[in-house]
TORROBA-40861 format. One record per residue: residue number from 0; x, y, z of N, C-alpha, C in turn; residue in one letter. Coordinates in pm, 1 decimal. Each point is the difference from the previous one (the first is absolute). Layout:
BEGIN
+-----+----------+----------+----------+----------+----------+----------+----------+----------+----------+---------+
| num |    neast |   nnorth |      nup |   caeast |  canorth |     caup |    ceast |   cnorth |      cup | residuo |
+-----+----------+----------+----------+----------+----------+----------+----------+----------+----------+---------+
| NUM |        X |        Y |        Z |        X |        Y |        Z |        X |        Y |        Z |       a |
...
+-----+----------+----------+----------+----------+----------+----------+----------+----------+----------+---------+
This chain:
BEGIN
+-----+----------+----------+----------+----------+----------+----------+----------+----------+----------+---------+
| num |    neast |   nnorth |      nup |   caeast |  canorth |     caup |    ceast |   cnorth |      cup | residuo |
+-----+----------+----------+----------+----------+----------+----------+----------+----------+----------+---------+
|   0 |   2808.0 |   6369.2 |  -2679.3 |     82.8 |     78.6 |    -87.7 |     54.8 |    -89.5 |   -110.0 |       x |
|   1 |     20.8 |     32.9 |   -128.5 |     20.5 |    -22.8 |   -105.3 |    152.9 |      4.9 |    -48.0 |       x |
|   2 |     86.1 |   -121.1 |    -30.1 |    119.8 |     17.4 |    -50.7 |     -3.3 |    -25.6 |   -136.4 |       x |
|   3 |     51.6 |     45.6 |    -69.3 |     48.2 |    -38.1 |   -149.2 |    146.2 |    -72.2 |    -33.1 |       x |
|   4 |    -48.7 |   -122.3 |    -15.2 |    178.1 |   -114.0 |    -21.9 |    -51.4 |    -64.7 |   -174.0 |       x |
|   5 |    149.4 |    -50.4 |     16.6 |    -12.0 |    -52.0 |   -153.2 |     70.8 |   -141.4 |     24.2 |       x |
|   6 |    -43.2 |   -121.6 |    -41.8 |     62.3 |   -130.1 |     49.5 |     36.8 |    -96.7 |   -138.6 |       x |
|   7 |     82.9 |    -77.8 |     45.3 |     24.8 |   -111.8 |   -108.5 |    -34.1 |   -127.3 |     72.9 |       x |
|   8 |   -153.9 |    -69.6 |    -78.3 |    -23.1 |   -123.2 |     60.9 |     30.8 |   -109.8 |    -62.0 |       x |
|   9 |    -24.6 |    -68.6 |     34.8 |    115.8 |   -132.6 |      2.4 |   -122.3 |   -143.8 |     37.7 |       x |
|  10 |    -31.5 |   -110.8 |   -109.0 |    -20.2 |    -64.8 |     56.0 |     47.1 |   -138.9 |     34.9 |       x |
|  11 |      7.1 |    -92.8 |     84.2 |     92.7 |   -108.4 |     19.6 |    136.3 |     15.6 |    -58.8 |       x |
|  12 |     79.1 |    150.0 |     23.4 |    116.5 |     34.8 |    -20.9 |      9.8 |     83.2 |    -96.3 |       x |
|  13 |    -75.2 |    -51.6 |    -95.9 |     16.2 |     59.5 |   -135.7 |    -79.0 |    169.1 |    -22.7 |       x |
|  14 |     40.1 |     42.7 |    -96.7 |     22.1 |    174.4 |     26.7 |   -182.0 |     10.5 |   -138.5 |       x |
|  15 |   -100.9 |     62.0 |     68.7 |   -133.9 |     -0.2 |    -75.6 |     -8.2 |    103.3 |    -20.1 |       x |
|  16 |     42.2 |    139.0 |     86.0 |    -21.7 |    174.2 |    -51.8 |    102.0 |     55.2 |     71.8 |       x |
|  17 |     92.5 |    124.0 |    -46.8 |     59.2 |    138.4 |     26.9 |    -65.7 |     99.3 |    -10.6 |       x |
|  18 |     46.4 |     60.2 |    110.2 |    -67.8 |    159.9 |    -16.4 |   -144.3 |    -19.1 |     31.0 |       x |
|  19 |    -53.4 |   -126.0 |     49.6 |   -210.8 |    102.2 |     32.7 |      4.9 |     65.9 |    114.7 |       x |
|  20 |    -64.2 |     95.9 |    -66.4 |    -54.6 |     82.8 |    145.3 |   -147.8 |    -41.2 |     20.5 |       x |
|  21 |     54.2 |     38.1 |    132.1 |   -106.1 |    -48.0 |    124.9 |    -36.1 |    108.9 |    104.3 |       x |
|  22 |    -96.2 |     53.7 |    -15.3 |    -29.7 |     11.0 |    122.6 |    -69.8 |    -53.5 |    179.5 |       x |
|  23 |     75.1 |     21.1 |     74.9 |     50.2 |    -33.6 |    112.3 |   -108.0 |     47.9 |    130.8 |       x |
|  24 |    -90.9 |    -84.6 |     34.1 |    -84.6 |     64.1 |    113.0 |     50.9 |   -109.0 |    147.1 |       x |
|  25 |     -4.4 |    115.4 |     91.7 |    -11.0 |   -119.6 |    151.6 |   -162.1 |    -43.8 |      4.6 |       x |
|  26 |      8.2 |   -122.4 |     68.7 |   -121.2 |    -70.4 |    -31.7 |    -67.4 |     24.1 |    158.7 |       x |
|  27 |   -108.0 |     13.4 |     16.8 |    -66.9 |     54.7 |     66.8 |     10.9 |   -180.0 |    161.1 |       x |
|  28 |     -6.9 |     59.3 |    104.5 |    -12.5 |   -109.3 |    102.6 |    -77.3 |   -110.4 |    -36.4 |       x |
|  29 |   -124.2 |     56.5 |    -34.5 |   -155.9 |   -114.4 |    -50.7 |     58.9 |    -57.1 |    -89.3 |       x |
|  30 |     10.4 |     90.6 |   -136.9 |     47.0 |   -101.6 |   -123.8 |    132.2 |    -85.1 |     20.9 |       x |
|  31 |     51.6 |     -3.6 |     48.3 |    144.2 |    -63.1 |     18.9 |    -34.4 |   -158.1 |    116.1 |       x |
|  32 |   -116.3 |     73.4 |     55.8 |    -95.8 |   -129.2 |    102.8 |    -56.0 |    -83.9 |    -95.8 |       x |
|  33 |    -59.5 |     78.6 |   -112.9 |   -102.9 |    -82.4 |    -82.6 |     97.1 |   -128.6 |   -115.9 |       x |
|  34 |     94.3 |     68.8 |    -36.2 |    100.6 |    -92.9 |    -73.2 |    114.7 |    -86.2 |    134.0 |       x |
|  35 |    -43.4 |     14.2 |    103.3 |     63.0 |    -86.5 |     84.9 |    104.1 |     46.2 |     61.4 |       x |
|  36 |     43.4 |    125.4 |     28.5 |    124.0 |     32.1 |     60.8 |    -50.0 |      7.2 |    148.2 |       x |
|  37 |    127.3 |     69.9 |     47.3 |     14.4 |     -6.9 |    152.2 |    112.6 |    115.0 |     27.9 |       x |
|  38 |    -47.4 |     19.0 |    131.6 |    105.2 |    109.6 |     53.4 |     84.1 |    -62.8 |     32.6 |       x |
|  39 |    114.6 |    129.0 |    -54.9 |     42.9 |     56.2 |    -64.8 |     13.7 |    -77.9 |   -168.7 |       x |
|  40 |    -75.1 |    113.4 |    -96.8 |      2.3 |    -32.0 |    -78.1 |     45.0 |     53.1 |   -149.8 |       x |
|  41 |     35.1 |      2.6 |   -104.7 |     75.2 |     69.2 |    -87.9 |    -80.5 |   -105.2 |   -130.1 |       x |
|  42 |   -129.3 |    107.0 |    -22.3 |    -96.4 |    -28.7 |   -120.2 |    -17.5 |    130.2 |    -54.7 |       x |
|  43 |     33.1 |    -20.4 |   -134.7 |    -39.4 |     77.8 |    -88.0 |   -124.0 |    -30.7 |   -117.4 |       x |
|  44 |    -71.0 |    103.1 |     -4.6 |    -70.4 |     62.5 |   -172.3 |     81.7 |     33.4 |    -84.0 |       x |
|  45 |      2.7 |    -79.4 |    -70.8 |     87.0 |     83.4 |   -124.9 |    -76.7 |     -1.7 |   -117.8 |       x |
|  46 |     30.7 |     84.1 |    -88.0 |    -82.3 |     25.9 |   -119.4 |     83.2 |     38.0 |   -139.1 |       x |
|  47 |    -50.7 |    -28.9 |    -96.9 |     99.4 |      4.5 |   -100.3 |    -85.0 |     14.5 |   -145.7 |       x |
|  48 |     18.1 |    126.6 |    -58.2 |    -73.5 |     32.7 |   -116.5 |     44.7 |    -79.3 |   -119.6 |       x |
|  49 |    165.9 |    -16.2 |     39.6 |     49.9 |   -121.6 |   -102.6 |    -85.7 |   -166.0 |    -31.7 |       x |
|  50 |    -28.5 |    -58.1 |    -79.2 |    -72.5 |    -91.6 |    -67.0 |    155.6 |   -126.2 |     26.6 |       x |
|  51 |     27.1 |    -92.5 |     91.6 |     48.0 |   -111.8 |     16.7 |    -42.7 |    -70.1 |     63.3 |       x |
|  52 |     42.3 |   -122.5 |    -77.9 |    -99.3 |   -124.9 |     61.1 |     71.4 |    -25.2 |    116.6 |       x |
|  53 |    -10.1 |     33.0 |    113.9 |     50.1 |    -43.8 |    133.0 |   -100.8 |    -94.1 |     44.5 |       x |
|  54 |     87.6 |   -114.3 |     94.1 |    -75.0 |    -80.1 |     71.6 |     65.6 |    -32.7 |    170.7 |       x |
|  55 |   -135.8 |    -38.5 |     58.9 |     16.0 |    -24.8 |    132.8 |    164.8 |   -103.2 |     34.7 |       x |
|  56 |     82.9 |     50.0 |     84.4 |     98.7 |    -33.4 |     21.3 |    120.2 |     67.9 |    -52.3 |       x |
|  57 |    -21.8 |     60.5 |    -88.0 |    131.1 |     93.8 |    -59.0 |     22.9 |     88.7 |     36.3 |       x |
|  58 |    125.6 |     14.6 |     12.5 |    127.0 |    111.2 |     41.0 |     20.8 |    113.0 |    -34.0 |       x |
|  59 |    -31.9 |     86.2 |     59.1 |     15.5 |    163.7 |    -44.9 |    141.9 |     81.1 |    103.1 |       x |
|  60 |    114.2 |     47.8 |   -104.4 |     63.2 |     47.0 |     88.4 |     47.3 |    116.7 |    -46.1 |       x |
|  61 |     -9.9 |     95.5 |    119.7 |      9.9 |    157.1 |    -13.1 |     93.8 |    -13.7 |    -85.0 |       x |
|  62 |     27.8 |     72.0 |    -74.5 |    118.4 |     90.0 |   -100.8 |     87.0 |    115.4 |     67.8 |       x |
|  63 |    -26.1 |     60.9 |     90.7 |     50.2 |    108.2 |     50.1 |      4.0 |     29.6 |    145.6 |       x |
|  64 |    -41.8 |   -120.0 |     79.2 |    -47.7 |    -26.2 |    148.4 |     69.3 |    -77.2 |     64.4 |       x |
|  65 |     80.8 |     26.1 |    120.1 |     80.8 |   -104.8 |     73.7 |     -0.4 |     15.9 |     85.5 |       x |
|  66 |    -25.9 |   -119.8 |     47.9 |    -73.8 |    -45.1 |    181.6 |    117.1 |     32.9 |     76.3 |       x |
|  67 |     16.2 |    149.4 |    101.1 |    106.6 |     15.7 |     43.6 |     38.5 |    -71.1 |    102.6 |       x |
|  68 |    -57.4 |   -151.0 |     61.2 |     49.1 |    -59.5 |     98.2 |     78.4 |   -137.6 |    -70.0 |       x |
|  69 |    -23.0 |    -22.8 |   -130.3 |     87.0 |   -101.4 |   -103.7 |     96.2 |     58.2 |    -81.2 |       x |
|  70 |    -81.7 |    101.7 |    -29.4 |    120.9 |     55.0 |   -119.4 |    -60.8 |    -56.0 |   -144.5 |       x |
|  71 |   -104.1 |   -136.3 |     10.0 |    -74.1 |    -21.2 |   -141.5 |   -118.8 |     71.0 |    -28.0 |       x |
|  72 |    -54.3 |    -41.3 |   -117.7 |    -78.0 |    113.8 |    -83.4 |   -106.3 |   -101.4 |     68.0 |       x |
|  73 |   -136.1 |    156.6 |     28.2 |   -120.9 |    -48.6 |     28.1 |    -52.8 |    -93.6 |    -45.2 |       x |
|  74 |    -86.3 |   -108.1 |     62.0 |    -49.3 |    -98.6 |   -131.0 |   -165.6 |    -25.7 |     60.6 |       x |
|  75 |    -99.6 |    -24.1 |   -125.5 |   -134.3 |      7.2 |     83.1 |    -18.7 |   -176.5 |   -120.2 |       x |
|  76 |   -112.4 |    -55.6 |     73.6 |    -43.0 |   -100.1 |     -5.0 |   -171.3 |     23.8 |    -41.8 |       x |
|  77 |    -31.9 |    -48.8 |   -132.3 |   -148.6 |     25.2 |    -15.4 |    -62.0 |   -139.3 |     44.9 |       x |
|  78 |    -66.6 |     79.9 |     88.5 |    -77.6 |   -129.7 |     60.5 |   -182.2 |    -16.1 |    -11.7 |       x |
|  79 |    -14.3 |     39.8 |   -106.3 |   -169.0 |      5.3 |    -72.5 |     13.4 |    -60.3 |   -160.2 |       x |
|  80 |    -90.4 |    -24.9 |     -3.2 |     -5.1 |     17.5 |   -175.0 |    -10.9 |    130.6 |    -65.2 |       x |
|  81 |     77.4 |     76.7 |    -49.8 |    -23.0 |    115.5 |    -65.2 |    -78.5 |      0.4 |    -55.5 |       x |
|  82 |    -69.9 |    163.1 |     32.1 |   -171.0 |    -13.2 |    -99.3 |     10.1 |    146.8 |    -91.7 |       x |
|  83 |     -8.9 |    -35.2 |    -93.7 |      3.5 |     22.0 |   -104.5 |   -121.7 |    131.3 |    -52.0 |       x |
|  84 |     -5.6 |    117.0 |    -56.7 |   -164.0 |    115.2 |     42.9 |     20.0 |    -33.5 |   -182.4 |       x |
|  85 |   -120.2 |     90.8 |    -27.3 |    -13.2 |      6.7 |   -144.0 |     62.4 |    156.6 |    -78.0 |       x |
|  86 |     30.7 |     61.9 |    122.0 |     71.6 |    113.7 |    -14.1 |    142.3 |     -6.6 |    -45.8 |       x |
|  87 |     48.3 |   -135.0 |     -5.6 |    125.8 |     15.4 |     11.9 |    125.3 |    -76.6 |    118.1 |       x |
|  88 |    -90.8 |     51.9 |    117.0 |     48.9 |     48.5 |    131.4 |     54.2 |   -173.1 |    107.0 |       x |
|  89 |     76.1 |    -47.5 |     80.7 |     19.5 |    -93.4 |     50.5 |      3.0 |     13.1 |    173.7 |       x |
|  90 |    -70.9 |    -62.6 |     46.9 |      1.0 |    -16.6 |    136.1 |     34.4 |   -145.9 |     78.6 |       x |
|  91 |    110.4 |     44.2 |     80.1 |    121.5 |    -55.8 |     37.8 |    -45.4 |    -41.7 |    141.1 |       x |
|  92 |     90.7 |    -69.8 |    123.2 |     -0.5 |    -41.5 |    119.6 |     99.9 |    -39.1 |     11.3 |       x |
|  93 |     73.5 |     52.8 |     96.3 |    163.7 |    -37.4 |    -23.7 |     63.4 |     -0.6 |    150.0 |       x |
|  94 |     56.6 |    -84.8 |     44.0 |     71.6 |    -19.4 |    131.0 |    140.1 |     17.4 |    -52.5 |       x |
|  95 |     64.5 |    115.0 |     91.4 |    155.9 |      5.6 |     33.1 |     50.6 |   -107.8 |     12.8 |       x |
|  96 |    114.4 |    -48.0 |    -30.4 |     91.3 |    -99.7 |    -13.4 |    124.1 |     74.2 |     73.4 |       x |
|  97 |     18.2 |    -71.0 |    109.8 |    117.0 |     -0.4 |     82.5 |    185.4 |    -82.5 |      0.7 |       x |
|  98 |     66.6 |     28.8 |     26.9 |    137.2 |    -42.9 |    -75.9 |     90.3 |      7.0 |    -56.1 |       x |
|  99 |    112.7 |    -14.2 |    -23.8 |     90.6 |    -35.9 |    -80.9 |     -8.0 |    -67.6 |   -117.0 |       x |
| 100 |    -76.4 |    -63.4 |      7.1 |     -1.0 |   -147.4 |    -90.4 |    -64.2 |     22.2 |   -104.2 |       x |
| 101 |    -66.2 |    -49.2 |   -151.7 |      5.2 |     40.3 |    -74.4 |   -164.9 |    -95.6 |     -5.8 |       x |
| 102 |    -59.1 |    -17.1 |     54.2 |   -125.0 |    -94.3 |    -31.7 |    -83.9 |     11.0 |   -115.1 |       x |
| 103 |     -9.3 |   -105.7 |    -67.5 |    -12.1 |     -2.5 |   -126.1 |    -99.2 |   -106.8 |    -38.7 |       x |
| 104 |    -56.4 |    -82.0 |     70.3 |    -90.6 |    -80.0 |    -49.1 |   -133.7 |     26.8 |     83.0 |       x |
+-----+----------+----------+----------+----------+----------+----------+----------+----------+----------+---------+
């Protein structure tokens, strides 16, 4: 199932986009095996018609989403090189970020 969020990423602290939307897929058992996860795991597809240069390691954090066991705003971690279509279109890999804390590098 498909969520629609909008994030402000951030890289090594510093603030790179407001407002992209993204769309939001759960990542399937296999694929989440194939990029290296493990059970229990919290991998996302994300996709983004918006055109930013995102790179592997940067910070995406919900705008409107709060982790009701912190009280802080969702935060996902791209952990691929974003690839880039000729359509436009951006395909993402993104691990949940757990915490309080504000991780930033």
């Amino acid at each position: 199932m498909s969520q629609d969020i909008k994030v402000t990423a951030t890289r090594a602290g510093a603030p790179i986009a407001q407002h992209l939307p993204l769309q939001l897929d759960n990542m399937s058992a296999q694929e989440a095996a194939y990029h290296g996860g493990q059970a229990p795991y919290f991998r996302f597809a994300a996709y983004s018609l918006t055109s930013v240069a995102l790179e592997q390691s940067d910070l995406l954090q919900d705008e409107a989403n709060v982790d009701p066991k912190t009280g802080a705003d969702v935060k996902y971690r791209v952990i691929n090189i974003p690839e880039d279509f000729p359509d436009g279109h951006v395909e993402l890999v993104l691990d949940r970020v757990f915490g309080k804390s504000n991780p930033t590098s």
